[in-house]
MDAnalysis code that builds the backbone (N, CA, C; Angstrom):
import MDAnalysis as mda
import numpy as np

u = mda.Universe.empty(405, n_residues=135, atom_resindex=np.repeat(np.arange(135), 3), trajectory=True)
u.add_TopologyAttr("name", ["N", "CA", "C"] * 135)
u.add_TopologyAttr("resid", np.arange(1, 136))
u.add_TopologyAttr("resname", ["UNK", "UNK", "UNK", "UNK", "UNK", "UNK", "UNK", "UNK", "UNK", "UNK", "UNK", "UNK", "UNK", "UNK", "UNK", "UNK", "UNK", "UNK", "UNK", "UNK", "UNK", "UNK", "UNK", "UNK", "UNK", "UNK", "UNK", "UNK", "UNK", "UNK", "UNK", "UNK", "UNK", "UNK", "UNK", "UNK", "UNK", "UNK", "UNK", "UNK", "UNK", "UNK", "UNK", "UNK", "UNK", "UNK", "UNK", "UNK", "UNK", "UNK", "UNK", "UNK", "UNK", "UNK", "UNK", "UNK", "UNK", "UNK", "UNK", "UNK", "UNK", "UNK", "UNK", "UNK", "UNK", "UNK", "UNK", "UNK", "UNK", "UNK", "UNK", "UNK", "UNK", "UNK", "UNK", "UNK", "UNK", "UNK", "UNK", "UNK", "UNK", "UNK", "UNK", "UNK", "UNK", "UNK", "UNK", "UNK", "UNK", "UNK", "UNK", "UNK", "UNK", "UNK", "UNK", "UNK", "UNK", "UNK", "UNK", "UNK", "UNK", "UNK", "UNK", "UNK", "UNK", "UNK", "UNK", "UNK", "UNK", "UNK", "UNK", "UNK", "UNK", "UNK", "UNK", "UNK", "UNK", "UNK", "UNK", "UNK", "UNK", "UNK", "UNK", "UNK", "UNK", "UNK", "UNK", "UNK", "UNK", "UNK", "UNK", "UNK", "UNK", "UNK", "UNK"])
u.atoms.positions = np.array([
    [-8.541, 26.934, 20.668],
    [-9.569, 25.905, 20.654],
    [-9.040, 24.671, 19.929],
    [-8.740, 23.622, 20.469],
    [-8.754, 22.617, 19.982],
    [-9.954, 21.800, 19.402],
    [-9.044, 20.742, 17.676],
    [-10.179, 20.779, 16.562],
    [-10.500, 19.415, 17.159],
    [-12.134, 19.795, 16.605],
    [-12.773, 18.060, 17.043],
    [-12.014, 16.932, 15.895],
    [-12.213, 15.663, 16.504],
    [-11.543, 14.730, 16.179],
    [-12.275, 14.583, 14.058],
    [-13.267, 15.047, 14.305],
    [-14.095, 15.339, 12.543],
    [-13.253, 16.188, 11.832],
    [-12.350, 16.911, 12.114],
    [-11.497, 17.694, 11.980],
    [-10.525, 17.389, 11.355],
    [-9.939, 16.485, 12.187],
    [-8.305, 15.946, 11.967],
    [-8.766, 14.412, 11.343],
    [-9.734, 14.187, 10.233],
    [-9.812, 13.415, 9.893],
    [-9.002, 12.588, 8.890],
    [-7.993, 13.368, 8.121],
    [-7.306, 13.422, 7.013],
    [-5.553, 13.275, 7.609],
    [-5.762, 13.885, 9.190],
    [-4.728, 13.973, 9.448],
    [-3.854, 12.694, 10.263],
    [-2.821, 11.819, 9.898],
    [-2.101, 10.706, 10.229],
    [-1.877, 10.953, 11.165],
    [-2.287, 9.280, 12.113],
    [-2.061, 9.453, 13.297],
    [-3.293, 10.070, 14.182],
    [-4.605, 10.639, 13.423],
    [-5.363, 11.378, 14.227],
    [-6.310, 9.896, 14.446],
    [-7.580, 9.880, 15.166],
    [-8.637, 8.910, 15.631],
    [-9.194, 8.624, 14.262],
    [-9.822, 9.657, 13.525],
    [-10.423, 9.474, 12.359],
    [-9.580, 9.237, 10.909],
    [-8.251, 9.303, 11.041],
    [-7.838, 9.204, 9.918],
    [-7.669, 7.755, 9.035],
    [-7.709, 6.805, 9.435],
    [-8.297, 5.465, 8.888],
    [-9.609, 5.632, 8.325],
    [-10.761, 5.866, 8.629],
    [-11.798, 5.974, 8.270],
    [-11.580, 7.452, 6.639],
    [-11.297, 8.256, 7.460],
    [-11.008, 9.025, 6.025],
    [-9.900, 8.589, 4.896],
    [-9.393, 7.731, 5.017],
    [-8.375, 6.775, 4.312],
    [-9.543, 6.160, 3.196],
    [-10.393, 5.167, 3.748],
    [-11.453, 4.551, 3.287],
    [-12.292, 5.171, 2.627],
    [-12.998, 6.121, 2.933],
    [-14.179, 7.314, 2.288],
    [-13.355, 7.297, 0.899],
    [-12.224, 7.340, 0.584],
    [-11.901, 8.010, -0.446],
    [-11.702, 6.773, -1.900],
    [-12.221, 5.427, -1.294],
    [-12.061, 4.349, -2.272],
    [-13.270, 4.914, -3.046],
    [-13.706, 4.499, -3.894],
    [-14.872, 5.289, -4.892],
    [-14.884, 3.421, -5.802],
    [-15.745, 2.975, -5.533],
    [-16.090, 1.817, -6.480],
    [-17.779, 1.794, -7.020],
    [-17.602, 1.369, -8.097],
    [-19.242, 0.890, -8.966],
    [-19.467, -0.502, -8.880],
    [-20.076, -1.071, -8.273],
    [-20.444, -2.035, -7.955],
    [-21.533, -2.945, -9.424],
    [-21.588, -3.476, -9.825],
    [-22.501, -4.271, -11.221],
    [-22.948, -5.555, -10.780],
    [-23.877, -5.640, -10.096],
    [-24.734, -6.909, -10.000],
    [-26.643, -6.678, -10.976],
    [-26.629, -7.948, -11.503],
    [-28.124, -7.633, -12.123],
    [-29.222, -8.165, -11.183],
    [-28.480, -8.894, -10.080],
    [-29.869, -9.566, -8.989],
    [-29.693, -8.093, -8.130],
    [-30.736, -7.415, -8.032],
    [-31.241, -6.301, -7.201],
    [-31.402, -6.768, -5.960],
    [-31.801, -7.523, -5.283],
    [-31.553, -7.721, -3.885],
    [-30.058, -7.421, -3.050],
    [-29.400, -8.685, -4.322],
    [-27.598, -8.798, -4.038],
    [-27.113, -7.556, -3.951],
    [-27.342, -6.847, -5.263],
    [-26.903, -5.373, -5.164],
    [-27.499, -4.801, -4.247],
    [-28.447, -4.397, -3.723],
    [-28.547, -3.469, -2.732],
    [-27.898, -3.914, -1.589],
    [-27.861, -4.687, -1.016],
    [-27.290, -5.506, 0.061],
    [-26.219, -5.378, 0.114],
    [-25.021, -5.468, -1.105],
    [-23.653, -4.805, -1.200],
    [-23.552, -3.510, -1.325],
    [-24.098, -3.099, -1.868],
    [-23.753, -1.671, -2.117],
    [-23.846, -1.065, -0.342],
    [-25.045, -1.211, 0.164],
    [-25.235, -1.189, 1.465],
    [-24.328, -1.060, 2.634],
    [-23.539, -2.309, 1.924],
    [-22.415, -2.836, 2.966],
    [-21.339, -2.266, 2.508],
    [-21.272, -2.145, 1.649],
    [-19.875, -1.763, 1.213],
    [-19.824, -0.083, 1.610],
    [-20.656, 0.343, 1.947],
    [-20.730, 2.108, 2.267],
    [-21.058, 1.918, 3.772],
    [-21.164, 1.120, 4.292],
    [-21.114, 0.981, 5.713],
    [-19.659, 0.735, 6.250],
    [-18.848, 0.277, 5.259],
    [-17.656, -0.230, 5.709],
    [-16.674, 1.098, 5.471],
    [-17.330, 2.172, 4.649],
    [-16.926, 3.276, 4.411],
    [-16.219, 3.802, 3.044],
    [-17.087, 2.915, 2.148],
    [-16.567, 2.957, 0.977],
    [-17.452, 3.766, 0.227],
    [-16.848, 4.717, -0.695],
    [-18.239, 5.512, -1.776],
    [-18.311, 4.538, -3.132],
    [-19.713, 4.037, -2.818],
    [-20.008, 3.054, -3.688],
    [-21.254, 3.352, -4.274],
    [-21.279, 2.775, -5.921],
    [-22.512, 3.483, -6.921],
    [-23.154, 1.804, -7.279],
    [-24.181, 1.292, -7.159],
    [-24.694, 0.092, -7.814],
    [-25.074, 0.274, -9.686],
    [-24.949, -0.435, -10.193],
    [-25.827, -0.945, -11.241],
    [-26.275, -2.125, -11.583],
    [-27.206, -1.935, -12.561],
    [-27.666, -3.422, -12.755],
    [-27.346, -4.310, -14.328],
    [-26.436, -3.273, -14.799],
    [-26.534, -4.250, -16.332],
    [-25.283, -3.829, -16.322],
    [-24.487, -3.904, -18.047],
    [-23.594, -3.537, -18.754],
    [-23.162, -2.073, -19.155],
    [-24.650, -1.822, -19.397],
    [-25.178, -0.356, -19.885],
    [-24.511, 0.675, -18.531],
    [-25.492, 0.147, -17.656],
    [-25.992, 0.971, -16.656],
    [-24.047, 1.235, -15.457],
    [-23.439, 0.091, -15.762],
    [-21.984, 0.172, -15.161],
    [-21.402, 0.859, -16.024],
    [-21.416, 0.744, -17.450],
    [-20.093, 1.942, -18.145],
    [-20.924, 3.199, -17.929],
    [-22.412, 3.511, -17.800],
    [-22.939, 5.204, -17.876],
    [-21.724, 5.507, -16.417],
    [-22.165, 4.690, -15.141],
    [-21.449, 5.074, -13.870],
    [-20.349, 5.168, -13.809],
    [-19.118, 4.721, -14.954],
    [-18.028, 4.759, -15.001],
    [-17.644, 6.143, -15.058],
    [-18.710, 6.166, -16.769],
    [-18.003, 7.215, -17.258],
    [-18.458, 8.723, -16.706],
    [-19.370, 8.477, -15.484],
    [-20.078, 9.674, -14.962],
    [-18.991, 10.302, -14.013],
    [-18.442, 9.700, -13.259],
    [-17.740, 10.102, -11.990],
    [-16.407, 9.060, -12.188],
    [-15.668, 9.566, -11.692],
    [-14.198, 9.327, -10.889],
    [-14.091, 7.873, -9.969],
    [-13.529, 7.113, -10.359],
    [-13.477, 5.784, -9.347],
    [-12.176, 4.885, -9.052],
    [-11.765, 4.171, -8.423],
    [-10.804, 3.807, -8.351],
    [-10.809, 2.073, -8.576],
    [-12.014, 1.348, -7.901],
    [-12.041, 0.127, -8.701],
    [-13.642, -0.391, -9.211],
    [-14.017, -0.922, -10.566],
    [-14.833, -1.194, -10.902],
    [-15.020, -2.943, -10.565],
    [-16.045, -3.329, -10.110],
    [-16.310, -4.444, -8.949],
    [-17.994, -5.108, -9.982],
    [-17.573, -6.371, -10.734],
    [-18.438, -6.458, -11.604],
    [-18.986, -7.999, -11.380],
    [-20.161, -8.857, -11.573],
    [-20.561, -10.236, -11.826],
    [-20.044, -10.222, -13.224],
    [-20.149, -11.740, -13.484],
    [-19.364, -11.963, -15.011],
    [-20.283, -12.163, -15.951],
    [-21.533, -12.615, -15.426],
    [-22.947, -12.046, -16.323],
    [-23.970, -11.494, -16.199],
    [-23.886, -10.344, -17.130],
    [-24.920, -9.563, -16.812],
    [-25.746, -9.483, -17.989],
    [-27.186, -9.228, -18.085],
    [-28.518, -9.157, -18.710],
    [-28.357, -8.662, -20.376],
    [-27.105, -7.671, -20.423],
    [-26.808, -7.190, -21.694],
    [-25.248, -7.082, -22.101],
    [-24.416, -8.216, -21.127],
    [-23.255, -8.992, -21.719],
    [-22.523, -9.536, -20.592],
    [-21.297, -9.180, -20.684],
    [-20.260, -9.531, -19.775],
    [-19.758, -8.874, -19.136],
    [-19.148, -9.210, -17.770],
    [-18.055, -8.300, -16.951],
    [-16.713, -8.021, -17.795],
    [-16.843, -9.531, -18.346],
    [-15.724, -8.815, -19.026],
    [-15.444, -7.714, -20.426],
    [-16.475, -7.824, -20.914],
    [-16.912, -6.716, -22.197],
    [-16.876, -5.043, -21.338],
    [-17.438, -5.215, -20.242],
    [-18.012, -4.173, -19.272],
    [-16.409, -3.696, -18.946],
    [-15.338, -4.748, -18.452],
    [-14.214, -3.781, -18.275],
    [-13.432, -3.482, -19.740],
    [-13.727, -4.431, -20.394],
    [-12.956, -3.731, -21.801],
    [-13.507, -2.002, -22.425],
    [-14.581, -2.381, -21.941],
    [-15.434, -0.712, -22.487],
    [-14.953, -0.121, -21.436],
    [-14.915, -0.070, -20.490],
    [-14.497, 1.267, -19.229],
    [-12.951, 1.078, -19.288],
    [-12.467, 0.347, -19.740],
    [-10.644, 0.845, -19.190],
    [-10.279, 1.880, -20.666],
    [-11.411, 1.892, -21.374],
    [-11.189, 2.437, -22.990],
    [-11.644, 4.367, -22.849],
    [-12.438, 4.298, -21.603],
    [-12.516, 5.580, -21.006],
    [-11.709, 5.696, -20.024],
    [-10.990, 4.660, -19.073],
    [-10.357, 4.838, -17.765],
    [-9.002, 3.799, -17.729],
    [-8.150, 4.504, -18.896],
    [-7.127, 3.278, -19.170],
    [-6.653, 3.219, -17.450],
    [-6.411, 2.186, -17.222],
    [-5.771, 1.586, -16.273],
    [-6.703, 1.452, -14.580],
    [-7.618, 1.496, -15.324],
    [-8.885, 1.064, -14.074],
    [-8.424, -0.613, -13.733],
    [-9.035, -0.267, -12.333],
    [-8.843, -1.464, -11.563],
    [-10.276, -2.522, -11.579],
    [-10.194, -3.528, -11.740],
    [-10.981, -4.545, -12.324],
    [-11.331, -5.548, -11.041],
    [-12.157, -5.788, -10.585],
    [-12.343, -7.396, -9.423],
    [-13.669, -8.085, -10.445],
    [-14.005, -9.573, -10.629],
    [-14.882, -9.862, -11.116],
    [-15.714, -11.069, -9.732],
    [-16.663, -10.559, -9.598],
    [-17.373, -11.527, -8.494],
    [-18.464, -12.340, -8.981],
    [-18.286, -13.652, -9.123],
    [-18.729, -15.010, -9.466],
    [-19.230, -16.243, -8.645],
    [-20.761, -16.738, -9.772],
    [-20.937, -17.826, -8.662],
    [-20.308, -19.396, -9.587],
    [-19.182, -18.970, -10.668],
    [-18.767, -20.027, -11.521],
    [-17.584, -19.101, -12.163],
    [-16.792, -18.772, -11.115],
    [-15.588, -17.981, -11.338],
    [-14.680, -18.807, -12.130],
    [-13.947, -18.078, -13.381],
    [-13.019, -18.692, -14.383],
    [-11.593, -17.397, -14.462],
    [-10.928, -18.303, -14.492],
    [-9.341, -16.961, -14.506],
    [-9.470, -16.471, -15.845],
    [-9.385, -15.049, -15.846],
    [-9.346, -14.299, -16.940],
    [-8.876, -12.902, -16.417],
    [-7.356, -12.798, -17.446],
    [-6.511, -11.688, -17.188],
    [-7.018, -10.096, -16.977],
    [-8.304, -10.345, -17.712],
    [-8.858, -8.782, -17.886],
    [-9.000, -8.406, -16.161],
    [-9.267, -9.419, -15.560],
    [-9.824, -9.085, -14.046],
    [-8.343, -8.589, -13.273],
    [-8.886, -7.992, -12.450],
    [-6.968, -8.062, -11.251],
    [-7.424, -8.582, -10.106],
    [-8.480, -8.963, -9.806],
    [-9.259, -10.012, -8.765],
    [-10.315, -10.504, -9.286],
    [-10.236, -11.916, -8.656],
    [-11.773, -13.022, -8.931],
    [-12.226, -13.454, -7.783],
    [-13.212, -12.984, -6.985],
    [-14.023, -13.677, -5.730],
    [-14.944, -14.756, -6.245],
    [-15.040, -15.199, -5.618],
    [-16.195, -16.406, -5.572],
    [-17.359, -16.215, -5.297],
    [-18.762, -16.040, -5.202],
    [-19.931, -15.549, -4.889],
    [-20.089, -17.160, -3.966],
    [-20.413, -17.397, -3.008],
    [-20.880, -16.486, -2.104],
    [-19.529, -15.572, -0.980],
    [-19.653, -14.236, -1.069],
    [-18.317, -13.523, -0.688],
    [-18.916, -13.480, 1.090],
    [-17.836, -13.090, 1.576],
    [-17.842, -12.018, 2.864],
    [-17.536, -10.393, 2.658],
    [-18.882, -9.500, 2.884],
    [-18.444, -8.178, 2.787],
    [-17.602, -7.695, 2.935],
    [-17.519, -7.995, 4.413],
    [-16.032, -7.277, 4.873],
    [-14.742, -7.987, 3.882],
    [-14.369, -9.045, 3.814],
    [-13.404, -9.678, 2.970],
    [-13.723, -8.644, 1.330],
    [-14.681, -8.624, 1.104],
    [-15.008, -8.084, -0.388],
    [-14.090, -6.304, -0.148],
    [-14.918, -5.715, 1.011],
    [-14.307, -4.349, 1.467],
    [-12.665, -4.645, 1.337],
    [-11.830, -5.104, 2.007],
    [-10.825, -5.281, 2.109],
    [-10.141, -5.815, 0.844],
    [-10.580, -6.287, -0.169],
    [-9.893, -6.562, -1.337],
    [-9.975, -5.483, -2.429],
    [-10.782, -5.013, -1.842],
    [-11.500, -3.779, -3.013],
    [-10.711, -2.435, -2.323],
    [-10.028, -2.448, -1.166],
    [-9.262, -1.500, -0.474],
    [-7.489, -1.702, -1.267],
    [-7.400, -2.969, -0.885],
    [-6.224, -3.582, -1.691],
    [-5.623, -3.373, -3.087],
    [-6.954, -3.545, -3.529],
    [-6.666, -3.279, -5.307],
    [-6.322, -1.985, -5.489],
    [-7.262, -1.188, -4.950],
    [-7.555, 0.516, -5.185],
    [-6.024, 1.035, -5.259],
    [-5.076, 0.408, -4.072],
    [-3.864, 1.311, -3.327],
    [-2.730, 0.404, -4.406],
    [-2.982, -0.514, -5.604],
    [-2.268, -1.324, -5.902],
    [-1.851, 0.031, -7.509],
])
């Protein structure tokens, strides 16, 4: 019996194995406007990414430190500090976590390993957040 293509998902070269490539990015997403966030988070698991929202400072290091991730995907202000406070506290549980900071008054700062601009393109956001992960 030959395996359905759900099967050989893992396996290179099979139909599904791109898509199971993707499933396996794991990002926390930190926006405090709840619309924005749901709307990404949304998208970003449509594009086939396992993605966790929060809405503060707090609420992104609990998700850090709950589960396994590969890049933490943050605004640069949030309600109870900074993105950037937010990756200094999680790389202190997850030395060498991967950092993107998404902004609607983006400033270069080393802590980040990407800076988008708000207003983003999902898919562009998916694809940088694929980038970083494999970096």
């Amino acid at each position: 019996m030959e395996p359905d293509d759900d099967d050989k998902a893992g396996v290179p070269g099979s139909p599904n194995h791109d898509d199971a490539q993707r499933a396996r990015v794991r990002v926390v997403f930190v926006e405090d406007l709840a619309p924005l966030r749901r709307l990404v988070v949304s998208a970003l698991a449509y594009e086939g990414i396992d993605v966790r929202g929060a809405g503060s400072l707090s609420e992104g290091l609990a998700a850090v430190v709950a589960g396994e991730l590969d890049v933490l995907v943050t605004d640069h202000y949030l309600p109870d500090g900074t993105g950037r406070e937010l990756v200094e506290h999680a790389r202190r549980v997850r030395p060498g976590l991967k950092a993107m900071c998404v902004s609607g008054s983006p400033q270069t700062d080393p802590v980040f390993d990407r800076i988008i601009e708000k207003p983003f393109d999902v898919e562009v956001l998916a694809a940088e957040i694929r980038a970083l992960a494999k970096r």
